[in-house]
N, CA, C and O of each residue as an XYZ file, in Angstrom:
876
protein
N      26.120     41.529   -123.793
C      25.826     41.677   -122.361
C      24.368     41.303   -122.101
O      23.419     41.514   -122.855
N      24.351     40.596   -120.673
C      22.714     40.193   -120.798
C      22.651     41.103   -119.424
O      23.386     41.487   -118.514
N      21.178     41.200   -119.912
C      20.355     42.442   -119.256
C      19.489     41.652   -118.182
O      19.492     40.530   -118.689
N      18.702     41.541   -116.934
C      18.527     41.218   -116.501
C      17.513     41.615   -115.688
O      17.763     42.195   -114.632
N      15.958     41.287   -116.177
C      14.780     42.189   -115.425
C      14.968     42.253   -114.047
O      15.323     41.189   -113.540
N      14.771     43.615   -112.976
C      15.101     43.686   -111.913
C      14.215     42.865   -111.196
O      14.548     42.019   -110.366
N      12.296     43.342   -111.791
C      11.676     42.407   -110.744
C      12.159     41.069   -110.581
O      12.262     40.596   -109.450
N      12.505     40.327   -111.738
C      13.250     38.965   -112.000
C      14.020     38.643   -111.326
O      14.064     37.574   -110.716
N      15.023     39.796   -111.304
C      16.510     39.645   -110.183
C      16.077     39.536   -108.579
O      16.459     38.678   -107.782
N      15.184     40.632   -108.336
C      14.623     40.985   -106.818
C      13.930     39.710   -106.397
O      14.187     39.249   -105.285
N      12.871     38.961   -107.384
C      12.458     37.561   -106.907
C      13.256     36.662   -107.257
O      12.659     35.650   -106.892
N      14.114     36.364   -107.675
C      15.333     35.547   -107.174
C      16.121     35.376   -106.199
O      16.442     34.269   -105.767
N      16.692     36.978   -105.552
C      17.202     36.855   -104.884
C      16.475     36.423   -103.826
O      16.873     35.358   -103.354
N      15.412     36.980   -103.240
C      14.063     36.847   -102.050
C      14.093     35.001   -102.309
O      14.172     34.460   -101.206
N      14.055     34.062   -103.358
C      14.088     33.299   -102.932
C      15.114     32.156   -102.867
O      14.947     30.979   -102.546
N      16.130     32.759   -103.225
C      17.620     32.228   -102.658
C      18.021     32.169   -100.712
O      18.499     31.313    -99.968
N      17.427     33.800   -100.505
C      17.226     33.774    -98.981
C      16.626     33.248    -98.185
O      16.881     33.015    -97.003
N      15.184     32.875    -99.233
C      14.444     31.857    -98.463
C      14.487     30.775    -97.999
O      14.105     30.298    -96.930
N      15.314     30.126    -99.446
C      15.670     28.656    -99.045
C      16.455     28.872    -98.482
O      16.445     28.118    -97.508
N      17.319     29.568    -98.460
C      18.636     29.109    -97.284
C      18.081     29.537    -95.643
O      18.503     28.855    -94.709
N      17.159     30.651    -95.379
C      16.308     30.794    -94.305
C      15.612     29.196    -93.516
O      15.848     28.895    -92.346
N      14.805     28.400    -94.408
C      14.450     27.081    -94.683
C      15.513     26.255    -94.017
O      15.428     26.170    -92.792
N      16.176     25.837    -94.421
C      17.399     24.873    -94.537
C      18.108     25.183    -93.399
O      18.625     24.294    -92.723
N      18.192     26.406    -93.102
C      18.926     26.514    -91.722
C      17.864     26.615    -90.532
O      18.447     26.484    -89.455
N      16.385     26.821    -90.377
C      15.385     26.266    -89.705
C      15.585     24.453    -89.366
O      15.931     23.881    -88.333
N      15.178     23.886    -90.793
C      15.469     22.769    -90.996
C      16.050     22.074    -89.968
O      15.483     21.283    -89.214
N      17.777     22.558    -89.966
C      18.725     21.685    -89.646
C      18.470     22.162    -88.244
O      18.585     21.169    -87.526
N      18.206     23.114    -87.591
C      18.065     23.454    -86.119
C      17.084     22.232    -85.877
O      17.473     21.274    -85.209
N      16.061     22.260    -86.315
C      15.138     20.983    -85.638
C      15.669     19.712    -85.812
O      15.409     18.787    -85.043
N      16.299     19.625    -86.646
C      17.095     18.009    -86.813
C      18.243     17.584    -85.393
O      18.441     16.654    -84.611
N      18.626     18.568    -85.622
C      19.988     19.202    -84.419
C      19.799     19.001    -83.189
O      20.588     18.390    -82.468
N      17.856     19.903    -82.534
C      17.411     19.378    -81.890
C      16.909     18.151    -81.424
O      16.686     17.900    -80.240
N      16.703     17.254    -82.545
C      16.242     16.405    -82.262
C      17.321     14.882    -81.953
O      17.039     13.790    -81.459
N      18.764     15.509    -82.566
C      19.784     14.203    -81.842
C      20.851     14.966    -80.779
O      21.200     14.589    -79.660
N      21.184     15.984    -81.413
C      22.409     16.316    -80.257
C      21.583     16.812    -79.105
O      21.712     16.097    -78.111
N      20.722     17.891    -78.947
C      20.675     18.473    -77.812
C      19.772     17.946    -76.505
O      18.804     17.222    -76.737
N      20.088     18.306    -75.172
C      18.793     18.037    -74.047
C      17.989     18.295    -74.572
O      18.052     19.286    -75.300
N      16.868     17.572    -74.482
C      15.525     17.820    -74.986
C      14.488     18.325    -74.110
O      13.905     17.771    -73.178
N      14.357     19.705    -74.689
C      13.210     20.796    -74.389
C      12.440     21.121    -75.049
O      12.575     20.659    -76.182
N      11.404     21.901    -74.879
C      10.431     22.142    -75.894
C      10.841     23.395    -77.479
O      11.320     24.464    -77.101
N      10.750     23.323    -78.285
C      11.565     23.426    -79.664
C      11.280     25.238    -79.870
O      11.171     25.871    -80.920
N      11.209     25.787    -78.257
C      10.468     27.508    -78.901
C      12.049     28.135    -79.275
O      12.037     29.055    -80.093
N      13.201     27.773    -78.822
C      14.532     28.314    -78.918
C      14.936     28.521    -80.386
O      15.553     29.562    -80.613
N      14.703     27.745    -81.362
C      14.778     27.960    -82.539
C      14.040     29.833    -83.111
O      14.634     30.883    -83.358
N      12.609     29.482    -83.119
C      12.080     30.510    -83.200
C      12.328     31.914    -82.549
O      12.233     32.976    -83.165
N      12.600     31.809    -81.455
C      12.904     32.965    -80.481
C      14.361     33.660    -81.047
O      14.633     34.857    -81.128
N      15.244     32.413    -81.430
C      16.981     32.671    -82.033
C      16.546     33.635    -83.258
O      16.758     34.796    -83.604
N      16.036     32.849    -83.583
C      15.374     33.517    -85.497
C      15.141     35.239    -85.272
O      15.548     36.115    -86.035
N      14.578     35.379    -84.344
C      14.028     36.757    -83.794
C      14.772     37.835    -83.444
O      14.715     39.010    -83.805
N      15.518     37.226    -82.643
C      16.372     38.062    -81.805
C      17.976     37.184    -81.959
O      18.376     36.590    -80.957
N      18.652     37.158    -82.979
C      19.453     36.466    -83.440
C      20.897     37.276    -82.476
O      21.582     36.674    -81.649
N      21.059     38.648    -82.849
C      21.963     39.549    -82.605
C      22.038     39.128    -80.733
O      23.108     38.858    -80.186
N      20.633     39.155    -79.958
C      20.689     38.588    -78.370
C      21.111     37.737    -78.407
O      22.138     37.709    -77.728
N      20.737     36.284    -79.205
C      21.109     35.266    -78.681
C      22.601     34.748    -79.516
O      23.530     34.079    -79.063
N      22.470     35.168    -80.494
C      24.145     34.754    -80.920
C      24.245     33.618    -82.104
O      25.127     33.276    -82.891
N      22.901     33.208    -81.835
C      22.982     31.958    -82.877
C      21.797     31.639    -83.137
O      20.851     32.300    -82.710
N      21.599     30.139    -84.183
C      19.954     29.920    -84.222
C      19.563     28.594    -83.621
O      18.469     28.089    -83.370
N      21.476     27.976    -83.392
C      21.055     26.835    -82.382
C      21.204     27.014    -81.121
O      21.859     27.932    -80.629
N      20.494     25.988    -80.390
C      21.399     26.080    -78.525
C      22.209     25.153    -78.416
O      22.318     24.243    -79.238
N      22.765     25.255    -77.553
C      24.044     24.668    -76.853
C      24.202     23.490    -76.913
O      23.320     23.055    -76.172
N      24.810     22.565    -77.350
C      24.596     20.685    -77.259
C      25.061     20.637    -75.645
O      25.640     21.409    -74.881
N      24.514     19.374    -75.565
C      24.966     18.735    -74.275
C      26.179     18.508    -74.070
O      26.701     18.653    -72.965
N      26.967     18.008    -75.414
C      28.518     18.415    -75.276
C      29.328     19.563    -74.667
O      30.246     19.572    -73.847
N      28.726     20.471    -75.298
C      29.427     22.105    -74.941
C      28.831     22.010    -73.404
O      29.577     22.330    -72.478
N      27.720     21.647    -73.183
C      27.286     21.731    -71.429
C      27.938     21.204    -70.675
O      28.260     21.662    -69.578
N      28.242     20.167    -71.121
C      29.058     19.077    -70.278
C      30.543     19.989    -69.641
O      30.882     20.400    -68.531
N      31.155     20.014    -71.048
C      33.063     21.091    -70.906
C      32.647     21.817    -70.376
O      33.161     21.969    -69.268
N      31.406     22.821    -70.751
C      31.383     24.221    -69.437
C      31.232     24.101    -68.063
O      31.527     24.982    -67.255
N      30.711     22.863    -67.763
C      30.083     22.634    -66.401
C      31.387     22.087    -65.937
O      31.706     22.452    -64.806
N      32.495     21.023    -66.766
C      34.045     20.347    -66.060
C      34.549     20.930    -64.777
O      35.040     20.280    -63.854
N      34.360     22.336    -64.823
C      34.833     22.747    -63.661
C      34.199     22.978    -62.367
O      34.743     23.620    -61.468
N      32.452     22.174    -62.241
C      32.102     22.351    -60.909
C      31.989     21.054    -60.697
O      32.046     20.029    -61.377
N      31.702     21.519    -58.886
C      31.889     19.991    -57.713
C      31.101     20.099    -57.241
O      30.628     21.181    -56.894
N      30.442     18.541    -56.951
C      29.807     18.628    -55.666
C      30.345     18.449    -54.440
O      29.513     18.169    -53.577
N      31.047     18.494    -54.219
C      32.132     18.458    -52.928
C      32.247     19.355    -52.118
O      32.715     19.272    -50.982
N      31.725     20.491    -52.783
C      31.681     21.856    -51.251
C      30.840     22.904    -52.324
O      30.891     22.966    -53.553
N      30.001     23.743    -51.276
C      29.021     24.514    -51.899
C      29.582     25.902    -52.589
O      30.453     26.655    -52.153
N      29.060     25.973    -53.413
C      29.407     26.714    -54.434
C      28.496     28.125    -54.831
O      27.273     27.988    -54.854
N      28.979     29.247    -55.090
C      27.829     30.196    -55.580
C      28.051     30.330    -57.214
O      29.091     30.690    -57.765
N      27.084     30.033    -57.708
C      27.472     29.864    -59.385
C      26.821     31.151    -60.235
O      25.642     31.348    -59.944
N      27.268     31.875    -61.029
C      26.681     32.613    -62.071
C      26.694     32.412    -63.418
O      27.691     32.284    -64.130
N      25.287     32.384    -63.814
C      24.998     31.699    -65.176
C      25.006     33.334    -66.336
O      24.226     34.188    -65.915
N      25.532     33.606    -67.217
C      24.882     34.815    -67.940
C      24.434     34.449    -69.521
O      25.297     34.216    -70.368
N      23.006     34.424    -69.832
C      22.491     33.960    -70.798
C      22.386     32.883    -70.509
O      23.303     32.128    -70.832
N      21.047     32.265    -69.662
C      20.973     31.431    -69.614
C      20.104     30.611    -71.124
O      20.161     29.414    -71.406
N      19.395     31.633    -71.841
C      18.724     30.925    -73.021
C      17.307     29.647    -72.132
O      16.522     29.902    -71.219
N      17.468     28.652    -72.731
C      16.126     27.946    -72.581
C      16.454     27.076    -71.186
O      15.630     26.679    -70.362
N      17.625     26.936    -71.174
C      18.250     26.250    -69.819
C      19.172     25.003    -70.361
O      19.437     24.237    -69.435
N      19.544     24.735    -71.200
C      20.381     23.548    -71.372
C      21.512     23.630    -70.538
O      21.966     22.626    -69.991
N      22.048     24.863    -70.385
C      23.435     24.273    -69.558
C      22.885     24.773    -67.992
O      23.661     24.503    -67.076
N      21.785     25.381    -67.676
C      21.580     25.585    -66.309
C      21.329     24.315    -65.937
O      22.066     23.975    -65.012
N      20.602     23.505    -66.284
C      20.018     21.707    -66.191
C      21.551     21.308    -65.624
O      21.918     20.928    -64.512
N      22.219     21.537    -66.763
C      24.020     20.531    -66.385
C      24.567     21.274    -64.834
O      24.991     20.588    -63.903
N      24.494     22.269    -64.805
C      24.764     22.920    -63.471
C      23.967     22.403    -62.488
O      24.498     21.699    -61.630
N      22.863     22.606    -62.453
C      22.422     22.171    -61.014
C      22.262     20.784    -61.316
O      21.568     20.483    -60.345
N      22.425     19.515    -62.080
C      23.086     18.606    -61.913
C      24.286     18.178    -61.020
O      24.356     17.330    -60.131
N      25.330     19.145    -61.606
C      26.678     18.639    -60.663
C      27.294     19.361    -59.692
O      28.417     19.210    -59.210
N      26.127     20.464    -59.362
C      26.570     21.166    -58.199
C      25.655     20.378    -56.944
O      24.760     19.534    -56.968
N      26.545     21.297    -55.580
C      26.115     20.071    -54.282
C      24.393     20.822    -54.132
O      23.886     21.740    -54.777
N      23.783     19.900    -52.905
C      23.109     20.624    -52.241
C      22.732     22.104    -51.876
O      21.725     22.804    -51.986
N      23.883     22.240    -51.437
C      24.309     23.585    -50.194
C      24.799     24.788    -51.448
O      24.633     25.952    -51.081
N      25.254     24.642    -52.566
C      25.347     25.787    -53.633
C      23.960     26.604    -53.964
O      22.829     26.468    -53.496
N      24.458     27.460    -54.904
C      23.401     28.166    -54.979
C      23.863     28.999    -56.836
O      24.927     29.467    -57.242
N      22.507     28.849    -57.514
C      23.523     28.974    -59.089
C      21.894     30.655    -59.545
O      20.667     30.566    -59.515
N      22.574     31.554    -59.797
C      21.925     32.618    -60.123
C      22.171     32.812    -61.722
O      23.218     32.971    -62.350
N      20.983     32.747    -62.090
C      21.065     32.953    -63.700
C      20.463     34.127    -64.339
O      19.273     34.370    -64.139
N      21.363     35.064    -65.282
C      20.463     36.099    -65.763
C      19.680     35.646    -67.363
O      20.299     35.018    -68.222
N      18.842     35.911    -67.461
C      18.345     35.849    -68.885
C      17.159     37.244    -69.121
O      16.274     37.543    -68.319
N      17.461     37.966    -70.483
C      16.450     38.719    -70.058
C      15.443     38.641    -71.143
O      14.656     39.556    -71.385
N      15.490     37.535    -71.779
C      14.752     36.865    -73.193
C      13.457     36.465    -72.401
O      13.488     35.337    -71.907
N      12.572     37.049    -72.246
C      10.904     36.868    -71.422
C      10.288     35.268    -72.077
O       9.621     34.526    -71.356
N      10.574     34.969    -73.279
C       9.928     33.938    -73.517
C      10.766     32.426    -72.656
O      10.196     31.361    -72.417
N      11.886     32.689    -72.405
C      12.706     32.146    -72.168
C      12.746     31.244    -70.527
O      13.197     30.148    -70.197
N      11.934     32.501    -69.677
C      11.570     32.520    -68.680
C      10.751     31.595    -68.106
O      10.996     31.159    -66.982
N       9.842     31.256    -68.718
C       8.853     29.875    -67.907
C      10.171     28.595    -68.306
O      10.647     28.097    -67.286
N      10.533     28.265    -69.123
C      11.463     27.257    -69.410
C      12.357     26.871    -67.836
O      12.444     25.955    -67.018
N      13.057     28.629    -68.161
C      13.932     27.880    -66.378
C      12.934     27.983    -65.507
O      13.034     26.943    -64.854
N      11.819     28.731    -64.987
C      11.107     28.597    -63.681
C      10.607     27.276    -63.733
O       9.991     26.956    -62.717
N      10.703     26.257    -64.774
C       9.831     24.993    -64.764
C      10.957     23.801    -63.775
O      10.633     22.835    -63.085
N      12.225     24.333    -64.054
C      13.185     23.423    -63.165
C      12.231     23.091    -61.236
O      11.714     22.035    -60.869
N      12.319     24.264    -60.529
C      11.591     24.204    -59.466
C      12.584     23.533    -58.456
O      12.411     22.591    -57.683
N      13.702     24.335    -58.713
C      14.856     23.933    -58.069
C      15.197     25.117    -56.611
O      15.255     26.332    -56.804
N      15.320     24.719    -55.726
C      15.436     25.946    -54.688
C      16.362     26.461    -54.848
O      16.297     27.690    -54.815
N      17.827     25.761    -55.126
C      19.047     26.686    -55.606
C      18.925     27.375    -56.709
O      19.911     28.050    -57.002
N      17.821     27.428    -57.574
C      17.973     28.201    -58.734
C      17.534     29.525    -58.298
O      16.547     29.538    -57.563
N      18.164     30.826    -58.658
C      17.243     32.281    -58.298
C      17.494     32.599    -60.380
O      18.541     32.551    -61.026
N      16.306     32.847    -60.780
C      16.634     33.285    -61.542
C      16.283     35.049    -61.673
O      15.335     35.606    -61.119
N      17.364     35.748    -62.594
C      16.932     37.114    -62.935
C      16.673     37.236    -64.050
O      17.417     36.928    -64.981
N      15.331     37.810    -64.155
C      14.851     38.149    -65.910
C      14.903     39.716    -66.235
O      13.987     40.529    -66.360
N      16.821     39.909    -66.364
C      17.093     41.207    -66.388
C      18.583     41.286    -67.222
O      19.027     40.239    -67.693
N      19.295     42.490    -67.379
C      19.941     42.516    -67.965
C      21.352     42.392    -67.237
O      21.587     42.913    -66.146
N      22.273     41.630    -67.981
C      23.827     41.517    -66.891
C      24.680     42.549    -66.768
O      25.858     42.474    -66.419
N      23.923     43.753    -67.129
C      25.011     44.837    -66.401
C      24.483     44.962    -64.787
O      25.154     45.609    -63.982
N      23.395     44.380    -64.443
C      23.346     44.819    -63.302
C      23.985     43.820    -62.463
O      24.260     44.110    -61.298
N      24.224     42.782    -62.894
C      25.871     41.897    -62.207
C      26.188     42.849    -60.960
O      25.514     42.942    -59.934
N      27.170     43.423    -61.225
C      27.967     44.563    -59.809
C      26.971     45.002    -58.645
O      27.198     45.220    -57.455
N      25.885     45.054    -59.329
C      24.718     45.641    -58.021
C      24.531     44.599    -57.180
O      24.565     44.709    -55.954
N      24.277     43.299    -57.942
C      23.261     42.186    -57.702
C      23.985     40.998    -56.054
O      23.492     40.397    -55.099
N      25.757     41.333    -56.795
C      26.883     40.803    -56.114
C      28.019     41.752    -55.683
O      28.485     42.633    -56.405
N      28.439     41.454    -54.340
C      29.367     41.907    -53.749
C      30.536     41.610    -53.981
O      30.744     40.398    -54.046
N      31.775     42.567    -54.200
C      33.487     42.060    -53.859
C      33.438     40.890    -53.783
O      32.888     40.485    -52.759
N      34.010     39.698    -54.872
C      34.810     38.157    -54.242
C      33.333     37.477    -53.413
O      33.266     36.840    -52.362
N      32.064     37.983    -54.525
C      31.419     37.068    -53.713
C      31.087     35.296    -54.476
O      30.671     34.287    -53.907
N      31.523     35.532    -56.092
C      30.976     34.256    -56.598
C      32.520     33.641    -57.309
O      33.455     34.165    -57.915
N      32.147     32.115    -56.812
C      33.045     31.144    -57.245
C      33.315     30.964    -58.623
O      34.487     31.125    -58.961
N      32.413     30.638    -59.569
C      32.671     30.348    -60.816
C      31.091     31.390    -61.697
O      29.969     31.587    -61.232
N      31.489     31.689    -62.603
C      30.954     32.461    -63.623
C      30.832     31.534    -65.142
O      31.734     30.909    -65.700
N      29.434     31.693    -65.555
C      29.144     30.639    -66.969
C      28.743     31.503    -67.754
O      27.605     31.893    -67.492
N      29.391     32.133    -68.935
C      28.503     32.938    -70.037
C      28.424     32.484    -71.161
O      29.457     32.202    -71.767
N      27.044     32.277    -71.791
C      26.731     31.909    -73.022
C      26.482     33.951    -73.239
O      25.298     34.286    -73.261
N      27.295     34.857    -73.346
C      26.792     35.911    -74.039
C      27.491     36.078    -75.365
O      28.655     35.680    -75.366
N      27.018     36.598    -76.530
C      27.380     36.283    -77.422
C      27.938     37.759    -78.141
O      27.494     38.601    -78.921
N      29.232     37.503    -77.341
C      30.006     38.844    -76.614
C      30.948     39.432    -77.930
O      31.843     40.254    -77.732
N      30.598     38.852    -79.424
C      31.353     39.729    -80.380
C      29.843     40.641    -81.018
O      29.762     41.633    -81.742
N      28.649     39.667    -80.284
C      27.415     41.321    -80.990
C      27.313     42.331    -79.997
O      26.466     43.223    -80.045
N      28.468     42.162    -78.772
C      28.130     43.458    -77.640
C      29.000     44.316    -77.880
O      30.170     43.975    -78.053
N      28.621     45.555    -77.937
C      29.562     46.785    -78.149
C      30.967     47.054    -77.178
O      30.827     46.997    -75.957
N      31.849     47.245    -77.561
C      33.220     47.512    -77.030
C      32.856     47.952    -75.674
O      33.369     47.399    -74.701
N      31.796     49.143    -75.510
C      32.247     50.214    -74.068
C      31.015     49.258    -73.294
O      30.914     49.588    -72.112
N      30.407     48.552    -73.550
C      29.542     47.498    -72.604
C      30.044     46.299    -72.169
O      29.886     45.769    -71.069
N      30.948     45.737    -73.562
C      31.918     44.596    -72.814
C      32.850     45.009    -72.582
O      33.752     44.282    -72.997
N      33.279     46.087    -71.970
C      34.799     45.734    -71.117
C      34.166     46.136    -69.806
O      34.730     45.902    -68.737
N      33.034     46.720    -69.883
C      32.163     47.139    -68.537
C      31.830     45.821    -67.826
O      31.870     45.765    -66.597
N      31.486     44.704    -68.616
C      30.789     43.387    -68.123
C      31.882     42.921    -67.554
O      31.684     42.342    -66.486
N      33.657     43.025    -68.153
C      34.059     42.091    -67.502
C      34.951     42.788    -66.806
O      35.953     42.223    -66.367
N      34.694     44.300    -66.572
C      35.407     44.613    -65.060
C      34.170     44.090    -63.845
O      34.559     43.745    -62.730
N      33.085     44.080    -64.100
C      32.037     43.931    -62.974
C      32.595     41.992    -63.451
O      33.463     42.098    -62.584
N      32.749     40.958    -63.840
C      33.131     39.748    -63.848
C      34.254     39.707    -63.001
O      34.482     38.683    -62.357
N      35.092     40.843    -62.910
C      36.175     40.290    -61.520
C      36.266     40.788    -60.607
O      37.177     40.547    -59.816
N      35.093     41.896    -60.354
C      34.769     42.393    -59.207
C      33.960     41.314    -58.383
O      34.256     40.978    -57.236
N      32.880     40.804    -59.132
C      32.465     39.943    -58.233
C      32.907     39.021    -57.906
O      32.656     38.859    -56.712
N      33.824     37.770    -58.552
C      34.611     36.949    -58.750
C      35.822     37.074    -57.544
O      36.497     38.099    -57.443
N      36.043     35.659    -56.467
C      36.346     35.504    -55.545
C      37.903     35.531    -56.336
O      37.920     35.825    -57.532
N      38.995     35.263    -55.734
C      40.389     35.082    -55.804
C      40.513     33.572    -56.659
O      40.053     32.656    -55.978
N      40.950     33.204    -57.777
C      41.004     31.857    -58.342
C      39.491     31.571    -58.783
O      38.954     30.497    -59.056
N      38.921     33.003    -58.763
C      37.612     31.981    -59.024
C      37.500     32.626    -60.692
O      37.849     33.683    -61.218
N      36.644     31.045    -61.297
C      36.403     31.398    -63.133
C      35.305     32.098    -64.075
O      34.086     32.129    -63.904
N      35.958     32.572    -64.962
C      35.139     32.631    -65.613
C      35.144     32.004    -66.841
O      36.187     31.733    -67.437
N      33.973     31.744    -67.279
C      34.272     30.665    -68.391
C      33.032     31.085    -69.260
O      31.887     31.289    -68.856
N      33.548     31.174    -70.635
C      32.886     32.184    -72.007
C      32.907     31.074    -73.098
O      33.723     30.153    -73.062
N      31.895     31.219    -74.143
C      32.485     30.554    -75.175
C      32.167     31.176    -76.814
O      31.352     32.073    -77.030
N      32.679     30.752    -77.477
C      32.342     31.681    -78.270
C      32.525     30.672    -80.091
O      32.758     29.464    -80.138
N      32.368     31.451    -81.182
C      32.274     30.515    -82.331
C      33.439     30.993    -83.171
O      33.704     30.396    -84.214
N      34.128     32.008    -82.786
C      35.223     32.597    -83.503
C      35.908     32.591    -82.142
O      35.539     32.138    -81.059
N      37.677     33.610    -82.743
C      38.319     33.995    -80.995
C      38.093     35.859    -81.556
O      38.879     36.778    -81.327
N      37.172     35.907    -82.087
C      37.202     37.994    -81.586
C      37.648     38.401    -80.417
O      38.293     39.450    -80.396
N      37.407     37.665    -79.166
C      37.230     38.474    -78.206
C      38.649     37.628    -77.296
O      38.846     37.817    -76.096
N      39.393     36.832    -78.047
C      40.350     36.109    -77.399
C      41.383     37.161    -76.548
O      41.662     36.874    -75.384
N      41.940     38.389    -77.174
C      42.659     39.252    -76.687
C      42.132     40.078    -75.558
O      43.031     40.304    -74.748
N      40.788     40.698    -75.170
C      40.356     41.030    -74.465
C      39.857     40.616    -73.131
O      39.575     41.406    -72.230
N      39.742     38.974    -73.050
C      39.970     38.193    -72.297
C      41.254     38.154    -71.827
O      41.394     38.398    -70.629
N      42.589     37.815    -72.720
C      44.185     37.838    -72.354
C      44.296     39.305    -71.616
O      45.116     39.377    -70.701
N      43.794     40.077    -71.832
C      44.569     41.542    -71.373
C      43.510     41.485    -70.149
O      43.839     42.507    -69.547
N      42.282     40.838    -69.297
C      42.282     41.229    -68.236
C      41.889     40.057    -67.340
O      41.306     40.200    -66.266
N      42.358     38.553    -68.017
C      43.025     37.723    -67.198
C      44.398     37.020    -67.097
O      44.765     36.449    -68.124
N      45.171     36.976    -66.077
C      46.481     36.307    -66.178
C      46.900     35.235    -67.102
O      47.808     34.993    -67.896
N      45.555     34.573    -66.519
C      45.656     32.995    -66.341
C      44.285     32.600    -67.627
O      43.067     32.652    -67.455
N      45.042     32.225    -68.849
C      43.722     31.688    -69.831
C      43.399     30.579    -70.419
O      43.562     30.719    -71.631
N      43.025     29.560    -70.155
C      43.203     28.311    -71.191
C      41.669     28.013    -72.396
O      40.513     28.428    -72.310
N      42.209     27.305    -73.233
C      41.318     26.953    -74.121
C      40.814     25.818    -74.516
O      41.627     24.967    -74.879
N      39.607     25.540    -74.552
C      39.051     24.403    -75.357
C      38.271     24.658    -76.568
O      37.769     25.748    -76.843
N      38.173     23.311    -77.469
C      37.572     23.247    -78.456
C      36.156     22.209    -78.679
O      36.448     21.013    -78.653
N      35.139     22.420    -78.825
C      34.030     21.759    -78.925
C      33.388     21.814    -79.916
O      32.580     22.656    -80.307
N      34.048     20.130    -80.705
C      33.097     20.009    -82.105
C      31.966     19.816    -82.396
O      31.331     20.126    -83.404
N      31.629     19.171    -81.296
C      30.357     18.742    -81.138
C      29.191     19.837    -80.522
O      28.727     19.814    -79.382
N      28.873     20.761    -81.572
C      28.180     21.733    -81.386
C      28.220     22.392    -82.580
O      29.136     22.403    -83.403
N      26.937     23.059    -82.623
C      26.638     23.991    -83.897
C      26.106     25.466    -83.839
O      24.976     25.884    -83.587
N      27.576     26.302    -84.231
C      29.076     25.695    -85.109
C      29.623     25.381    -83.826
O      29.066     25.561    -82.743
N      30.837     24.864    -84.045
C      31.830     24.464    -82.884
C      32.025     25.592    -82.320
O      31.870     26.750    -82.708
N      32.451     25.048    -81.179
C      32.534     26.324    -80.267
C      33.976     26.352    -79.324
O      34.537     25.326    -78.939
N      34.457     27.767    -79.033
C      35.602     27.486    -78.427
C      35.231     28.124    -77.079
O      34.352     28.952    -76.842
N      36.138     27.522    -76.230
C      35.662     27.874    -74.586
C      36.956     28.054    -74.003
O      37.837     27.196    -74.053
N      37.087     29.345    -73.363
C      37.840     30.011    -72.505
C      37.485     30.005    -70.655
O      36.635     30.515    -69.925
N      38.530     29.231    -70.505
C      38.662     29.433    -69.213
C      39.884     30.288    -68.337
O      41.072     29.970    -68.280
N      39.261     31.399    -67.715
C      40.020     32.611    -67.462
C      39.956     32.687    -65.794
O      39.076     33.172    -65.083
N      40.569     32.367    -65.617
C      40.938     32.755    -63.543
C      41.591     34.081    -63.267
O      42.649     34.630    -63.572
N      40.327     34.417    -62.437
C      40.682     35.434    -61.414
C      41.672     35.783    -60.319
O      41.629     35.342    -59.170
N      42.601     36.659    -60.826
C      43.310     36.871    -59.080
C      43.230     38.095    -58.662
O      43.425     39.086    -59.365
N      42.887     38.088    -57.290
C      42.939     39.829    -56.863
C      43.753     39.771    -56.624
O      44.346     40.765    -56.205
């Protein structure tokens, strides 16, 4: 049997974690630098930090922005809710293809995160640098059309997410969406049990791939 000095073992392991710590830094900046809108590179670092908030250590490709955004128009004005907005990659795709006359409210409550979207300087943008339980306060009964969450809703505790998404169809007009995405389906059933109506997509092009639920509201 071989014996195995602990300090020996303990600095091995420390730098097995490291490199793989490394390498997955690494590939975020590479990542950044072909798939995603290009913003300034603090999202990496900030992910690293607060991993459990944000869900991951990459952001969103322009791909995944693109499918989440499929379902708005510019064709008639719209009230949009963003939750987690992160650095803004998919708020950018939103007020892209929404009209004039809409209006897109984003929560983020990541402070570093914050000059990023105030730099848009968009009048339809209101942003809140707060937390999305206060959703229900913020909005009235059937007041918003479509709903966008990047929350990264398998690190939120059971009795907070089913709270988020009774206040998601309280505010939420008749037919109007919500649309989640996520890197596993944990939360696929909990979505089914409090929308009718659920469909799914798949987006490879993102890291990791990501699957996206689109769930309609009916009162």
């Amino acid at each position: 049997m071989i014996f195995l000095n602990p300090l020996y073992f303990s600095f091995f392991i420390t730098t097995v974690i490291l490199q793989k710590t490394f390498l997955f830094l690494s590939l975020a900046i590479i990542y950044d630098d072909y798939l995603l809108i290009r913003m300034p590179k603090s999202f990496t670092l900030s992910a690293f930090k607060n991993i459990k908030q944000t869900g991951s250590l990459f952001r969103s490709s322009k791909f995944l922005a693109k499918k989440l955004t499929e379902s708005l128009s510019s064709d008639q004005p719209l009230t949009v809710v963003e939750l987690g907005a992160g650095d803004g990659v998919i708020t950018k795709e939103i007020l892209d293809k929404i009209s004039p006359k809409s209006r897109l409210y984003t929560y983020e409550i990541n402070n570093n995160f914050i000059p990023h979207l105030s730099a848009f300087k968009d009048d339809r943008l209101t942003i809140f640098n707060q937390s999305v339980e206060k959703l229900r306060s913020d909005f009235g009964y059937n007041d918003v059309d479509i709903i966008i969450s990047s929350l990264p809703l398998a690190n939120i505790n059971k009795t907070f997410k089913e709270q988020l998404i009774r206040n998601v169809k309280f505010v939420l007009k008749d037919k109007g969406q919500f649309i989640q995405y996520q890197y596993s389906k944990n939360d696929k059933k909990i979505l089914e049990t409090n929308f009718k109506e659920l469909s799914t997509q798949f987006c490879f092009f993102n890291m990791p791939p990501a699957i996206i639920y689109n769930c309609v509201n009916f009162v």
